[in-house]
LOVO-899041 format. One line per field, with one value per residue (C-alpha): residue number from 1; y, z, x; residue in three letters. Coordinates in steps of 0.1 Angstrom, whole numbers, plus 5000, padded with zeros to 4 digits. Example, Ala and Ser with C-alpha at 12.3 -4.5 7.8 and 13.67 -1.06 7.14 Angstrom:
REM LOVO-899041
num <- 1;2
Y <- 4955;4989
Z <- 5078;5071
X <- 5123;5137
residuo <- ala;ser
***
This chain:
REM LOVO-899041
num <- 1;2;3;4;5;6;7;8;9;10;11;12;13;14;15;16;17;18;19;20;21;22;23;24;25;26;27;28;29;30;31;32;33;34;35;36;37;38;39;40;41;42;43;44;45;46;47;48;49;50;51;52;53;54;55;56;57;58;59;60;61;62;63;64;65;66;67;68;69;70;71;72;73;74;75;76;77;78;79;80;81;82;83;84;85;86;87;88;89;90;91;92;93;94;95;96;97;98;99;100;101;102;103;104;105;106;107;108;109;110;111;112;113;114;115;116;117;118;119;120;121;122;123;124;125;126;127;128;129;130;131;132;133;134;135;136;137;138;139;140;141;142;143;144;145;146;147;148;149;150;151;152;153;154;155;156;157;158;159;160;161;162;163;164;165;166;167;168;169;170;171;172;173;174;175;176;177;178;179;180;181;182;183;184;185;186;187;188;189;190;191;192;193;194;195;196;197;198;199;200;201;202;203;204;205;206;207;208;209;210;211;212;213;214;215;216;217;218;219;220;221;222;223;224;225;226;227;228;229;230;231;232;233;234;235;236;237;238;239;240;241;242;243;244;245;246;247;248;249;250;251;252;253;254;255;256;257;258;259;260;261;262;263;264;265;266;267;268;269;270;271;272;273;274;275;276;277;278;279;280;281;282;283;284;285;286;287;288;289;290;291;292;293;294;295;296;297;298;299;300;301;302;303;304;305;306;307;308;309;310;311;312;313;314;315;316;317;318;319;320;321;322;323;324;325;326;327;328;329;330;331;332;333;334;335;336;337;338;339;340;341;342;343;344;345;346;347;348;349;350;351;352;353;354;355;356;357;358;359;360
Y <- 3617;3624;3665;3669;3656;3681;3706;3702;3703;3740;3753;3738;3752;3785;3789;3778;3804;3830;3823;3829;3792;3770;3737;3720;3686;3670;3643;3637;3605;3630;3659;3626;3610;3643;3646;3618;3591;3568;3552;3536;3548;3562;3578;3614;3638;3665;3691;3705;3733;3704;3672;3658;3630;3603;3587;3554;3521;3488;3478;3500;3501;3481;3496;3531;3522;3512;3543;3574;3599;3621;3619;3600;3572;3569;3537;3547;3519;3547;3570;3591;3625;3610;3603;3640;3651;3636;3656;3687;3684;3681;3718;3740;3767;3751;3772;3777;3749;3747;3725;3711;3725;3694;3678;3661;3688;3664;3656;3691;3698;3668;3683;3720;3709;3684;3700;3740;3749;3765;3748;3769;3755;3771;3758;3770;3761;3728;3731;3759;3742;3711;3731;3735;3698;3687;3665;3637;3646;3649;3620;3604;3619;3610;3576;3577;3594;3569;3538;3556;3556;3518;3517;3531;3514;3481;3485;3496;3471;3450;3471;3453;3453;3444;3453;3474;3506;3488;3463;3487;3507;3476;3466;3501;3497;3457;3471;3495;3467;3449;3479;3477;3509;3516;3537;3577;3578;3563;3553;3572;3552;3567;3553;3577;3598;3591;3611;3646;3637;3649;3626;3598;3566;3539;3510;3486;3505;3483;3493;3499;3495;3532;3547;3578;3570;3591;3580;3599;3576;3579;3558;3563;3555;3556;3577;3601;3605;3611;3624;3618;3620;3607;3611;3590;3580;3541;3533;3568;3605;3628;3661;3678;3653;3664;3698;3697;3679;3705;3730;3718;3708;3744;3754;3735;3746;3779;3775;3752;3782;3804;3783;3800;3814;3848;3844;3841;3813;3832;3840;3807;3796;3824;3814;3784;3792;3818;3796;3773;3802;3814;3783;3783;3754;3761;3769;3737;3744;3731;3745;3742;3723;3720;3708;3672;3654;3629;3635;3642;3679;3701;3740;3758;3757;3770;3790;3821;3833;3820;3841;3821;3828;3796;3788;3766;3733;3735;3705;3712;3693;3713;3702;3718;3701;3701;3683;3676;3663;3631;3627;3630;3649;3658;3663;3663;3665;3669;3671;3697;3708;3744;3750;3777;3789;3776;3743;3708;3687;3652;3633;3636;3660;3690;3681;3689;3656;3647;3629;3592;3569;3531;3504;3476
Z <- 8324;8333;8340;8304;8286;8307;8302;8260;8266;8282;8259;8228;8248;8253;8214;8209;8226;8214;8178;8186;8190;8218;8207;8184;8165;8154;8130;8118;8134;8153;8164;8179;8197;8206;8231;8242;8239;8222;8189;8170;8138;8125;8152;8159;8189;8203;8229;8245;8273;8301;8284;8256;8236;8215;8186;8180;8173;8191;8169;8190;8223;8243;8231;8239;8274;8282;8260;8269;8293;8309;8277;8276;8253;8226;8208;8180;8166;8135;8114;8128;8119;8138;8171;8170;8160;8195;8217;8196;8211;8245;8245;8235;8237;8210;8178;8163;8161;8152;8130;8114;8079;8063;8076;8047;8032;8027;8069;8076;8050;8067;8103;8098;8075;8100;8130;8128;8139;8120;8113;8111;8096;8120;8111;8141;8172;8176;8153;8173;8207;8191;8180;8217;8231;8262;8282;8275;8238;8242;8258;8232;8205;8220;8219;8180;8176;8195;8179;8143;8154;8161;8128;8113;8127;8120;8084;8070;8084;8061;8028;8003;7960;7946;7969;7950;7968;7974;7998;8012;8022;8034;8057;8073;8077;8089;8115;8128;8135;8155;8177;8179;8161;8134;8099;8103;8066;8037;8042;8008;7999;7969;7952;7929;7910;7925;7951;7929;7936;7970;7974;7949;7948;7960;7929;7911;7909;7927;7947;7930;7949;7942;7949;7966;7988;8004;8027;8042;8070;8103;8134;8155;8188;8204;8174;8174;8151;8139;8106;8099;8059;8061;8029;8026;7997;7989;7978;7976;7972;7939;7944;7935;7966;7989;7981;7980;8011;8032;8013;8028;8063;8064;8059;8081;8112;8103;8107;8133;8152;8148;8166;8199;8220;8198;8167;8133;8120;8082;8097;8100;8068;8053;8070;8055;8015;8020;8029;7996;7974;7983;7982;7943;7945;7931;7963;7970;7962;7996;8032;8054;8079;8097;8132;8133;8163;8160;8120;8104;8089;8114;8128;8126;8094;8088;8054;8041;8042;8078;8102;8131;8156;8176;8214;8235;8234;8196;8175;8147;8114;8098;8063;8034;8007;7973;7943;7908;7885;7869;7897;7935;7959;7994;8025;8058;8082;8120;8144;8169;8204;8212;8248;8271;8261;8230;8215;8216;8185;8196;8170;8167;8197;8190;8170;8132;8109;8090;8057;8059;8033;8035;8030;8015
X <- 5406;5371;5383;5395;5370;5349;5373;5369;5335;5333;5357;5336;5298;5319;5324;5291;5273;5297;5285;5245;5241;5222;5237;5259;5263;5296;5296;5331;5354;5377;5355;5335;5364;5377;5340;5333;5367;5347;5364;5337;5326;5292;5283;5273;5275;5253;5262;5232;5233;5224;5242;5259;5246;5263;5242;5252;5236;5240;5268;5286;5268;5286;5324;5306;5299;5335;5349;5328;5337;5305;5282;5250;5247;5214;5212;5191;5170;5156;5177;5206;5186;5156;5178;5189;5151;5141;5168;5163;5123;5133;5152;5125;5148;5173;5165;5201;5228;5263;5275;5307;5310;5317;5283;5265;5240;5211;5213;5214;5188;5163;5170;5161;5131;5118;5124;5121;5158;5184;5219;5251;5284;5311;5347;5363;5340;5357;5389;5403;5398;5410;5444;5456;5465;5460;5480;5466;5470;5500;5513;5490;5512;5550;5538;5527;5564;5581;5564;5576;5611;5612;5593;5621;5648;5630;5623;5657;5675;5654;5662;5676;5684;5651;5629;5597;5583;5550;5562;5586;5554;5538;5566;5567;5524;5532;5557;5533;5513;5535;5539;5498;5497;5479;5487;5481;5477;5486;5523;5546;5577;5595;5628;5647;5629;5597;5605;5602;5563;5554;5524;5541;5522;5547;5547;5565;5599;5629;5654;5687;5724;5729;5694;5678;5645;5618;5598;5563;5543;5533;5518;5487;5484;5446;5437;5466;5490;5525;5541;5575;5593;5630;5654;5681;5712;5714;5753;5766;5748;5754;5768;5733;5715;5739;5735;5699;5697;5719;5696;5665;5684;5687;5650;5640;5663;5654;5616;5618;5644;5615;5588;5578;5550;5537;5557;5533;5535;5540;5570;5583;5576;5588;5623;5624;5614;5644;5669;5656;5659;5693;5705;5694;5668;5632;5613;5586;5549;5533;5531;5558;5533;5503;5489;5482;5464;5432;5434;5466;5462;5443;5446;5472;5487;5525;5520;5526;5491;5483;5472;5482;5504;5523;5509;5515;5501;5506;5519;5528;5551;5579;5584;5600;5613;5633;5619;5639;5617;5633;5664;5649;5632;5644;5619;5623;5598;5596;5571;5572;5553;5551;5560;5557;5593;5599;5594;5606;5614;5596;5606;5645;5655;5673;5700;5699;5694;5726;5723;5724;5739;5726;5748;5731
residuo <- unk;unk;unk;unk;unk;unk;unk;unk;unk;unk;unk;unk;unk;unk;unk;unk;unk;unk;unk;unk;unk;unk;unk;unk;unk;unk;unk;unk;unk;unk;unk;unk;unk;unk;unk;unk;unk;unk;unk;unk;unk;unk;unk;unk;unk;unk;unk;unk;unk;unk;unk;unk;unk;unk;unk;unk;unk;unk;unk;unk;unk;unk;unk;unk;unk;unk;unk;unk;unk;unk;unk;unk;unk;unk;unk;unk;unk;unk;unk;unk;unk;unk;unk;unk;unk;unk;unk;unk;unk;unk;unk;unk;unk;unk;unk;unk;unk;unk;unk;unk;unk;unk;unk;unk;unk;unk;unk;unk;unk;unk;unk;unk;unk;unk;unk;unk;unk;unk;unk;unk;unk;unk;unk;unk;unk;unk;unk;unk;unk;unk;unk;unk;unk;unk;unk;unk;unk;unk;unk;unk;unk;unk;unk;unk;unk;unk;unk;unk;unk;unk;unk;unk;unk;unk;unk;unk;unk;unk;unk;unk;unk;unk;unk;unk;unk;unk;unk;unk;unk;unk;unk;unk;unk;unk;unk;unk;unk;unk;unk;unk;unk;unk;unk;unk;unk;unk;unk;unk;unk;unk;unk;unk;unk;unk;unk;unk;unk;unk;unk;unk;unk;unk;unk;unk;unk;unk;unk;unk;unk;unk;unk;unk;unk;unk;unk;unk;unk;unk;unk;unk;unk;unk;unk;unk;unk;unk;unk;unk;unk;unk;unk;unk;unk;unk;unk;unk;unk;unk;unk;unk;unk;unk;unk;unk;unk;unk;unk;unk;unk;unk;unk;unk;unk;unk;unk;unk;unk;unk;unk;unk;unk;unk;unk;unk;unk;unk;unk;unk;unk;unk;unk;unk;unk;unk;unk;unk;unk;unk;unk;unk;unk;unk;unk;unk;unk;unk;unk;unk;unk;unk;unk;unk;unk;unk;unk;unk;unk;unk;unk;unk;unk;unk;unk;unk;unk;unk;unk;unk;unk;unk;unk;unk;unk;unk;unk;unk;unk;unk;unk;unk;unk;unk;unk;unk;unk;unk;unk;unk;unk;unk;unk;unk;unk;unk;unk;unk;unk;unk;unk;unk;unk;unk;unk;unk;unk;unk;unk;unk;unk;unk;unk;unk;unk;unk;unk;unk;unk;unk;unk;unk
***
């Protein structure tokens, strides 16, 4: 384990220095864990050309010290800009650092004021190493999947008449929690025509015998995630579902078909809005995914404007969608690992998903 985190380190330093910088400083939860393995909160850390440095307080101390791997832990007893001020002195040769761009302004501000550097907000010197998983991010990942299947499994065989979207999002959370997992996001549990609203609110809406249900959540497992949307038919499925739904089945095979080492990632999701159109739906306004890891969108993005191109060790969410104001919405959504030949659906295998009709 000790090698990897190494190994992120070098890659980071390497992108670093390629941008005219002598150090960096990484703020965010993620970009945190991602250096160091440790899983507190408010906590910052600093890569300097001889060491890297995690800010913490003693809240966290002690968790640190059984989390870290290869970083040297500062329990800062002042502010967190003061903690970095003092490393900043030590490397007299630290003039320009790199920076996350969503550090708060008013820290950056204080640091280049107090301390006579230069800050520079670089998006990609951790976000594009952070793209490419490792093994251990990997395995971190199958886990989160697998623990969303059980989820799944669990939770509809509790479905019932009566039953509101709320507590339907609750039980899929509770679940999670059973499998000590935690919630990758904000679970999305839609009944009928909720489900037209791709980031629907679940509420007070009930389950009906003849019903349509979306359903958007995911798992983390040690801080990684999963992301999973099911659609399923309660009682029986309209004509216009079970169009729609073979419509977006469809899309998504033929994005997912294109996934492989070299191919751009525009090209995939322009497979997939295709196979929408000619079908005669309205094509869906979103991307048809994104990479997802220690936060649940991050690099690449599957769009028609991306200018990425698939690798391996990318892992990436295919999800298009069909949305009828009023009467449903359809999206499926997979989670896929880029291989060295191709790719490998990790959260269904390769077979297509057939429409499901739920008994109650």
């Amino acid at each position: 384990m000790k090698e990897l985190f190494q190994q992120r380190i070098k890659s980071v330093r390497k992108n670093i220095y390629e941008q005219k910088c002598q150090a960096g400083i990484f703020t965010s939860w993620a970009n945190v864990n991602y250096l160091t393995g440790f899983r507190g909160d408010d906590s910052w850390v600093m890569v300097t050309p001889r060491q890297v440095f995690l800010l913490t307080d003693s809240r966290y101390t002690e968790q640190a010290e059984g989390e870290c791997f290869g970083c040297k832990i500062i329990s800062r007893k002042g502010s967190m800009i003061e903690a970095a001020g003092r490393i900043i002195k030590k490397y007299k040769t630290v003039k320009n650092i790199a920076v996350q761009r969503d550090m708060p302004y008013g820290a950056s501000q204080d640091i280049e004021e107090k301390f006579g550097v230069q800050l520079h907000p670089i998006e990609g010197v951790i976000s594009s190493v952070r793209a490419i998983k490792d093994k251990a991010e990997i395995a971190n990942i199958r886990k989160a999947v697998k623990i969303s299947g059980s989820v799944l499994q669990a939770v509809l065989a509790e479905l019932k008449p009566g039953i509101t979207e709320s507590e339907f999002a609750g039980l899929i959370e509770y679940e999670m929690r059973r499998h000590s997992a935690g919630r990758a996001f904000t679970t999305i549990a839609c009944f009928g025509a909720g489900g037209s609203e791709p980031h629907h609110i679940p509420g007070k809406r009930k389950l009906r015998k003849n019903d349509y249900i979306l359903i958007d959540y995911g798992a983390s497992w040690q801080g990684y995630c999963s992301d999973i949307t099911r659609s399923f038919a309660v009682g029986r499925a309209g004509r216009e579902y079970r169009k729609a739904y073979e419509a977006v089945k469809q899309a998504q095979k033929a994005a997912i078909d294109m996934i492989a080492p070299g191919v751009r990632m525009s090209e995939a999701d322009k497979a997939a809005r295709k196979a929408i159109k000619d079908s005669g739906f309205d094509v869906y306004g979103h991307g048809t995914g994104h990479g997802f890891g220690l936060d649940i969108h991050e690099q690449p993005r599957l769009s028609g404007k991306s200018p990425d191109v698939f690798a391996p060790g990318h892992v990436v969410t295919v999800e298009p969608g069909i949305y009828l104001p009023g009467k449903f919405g359809i999206r499926l959504e997979d989670d896929i690992l880029v291989t060295e030949k191709g790719r490998e659906i990790l959260s269904r295998g390769e077979k297509s998903p057939e429409m499901e009709i739920i008994k109650l």
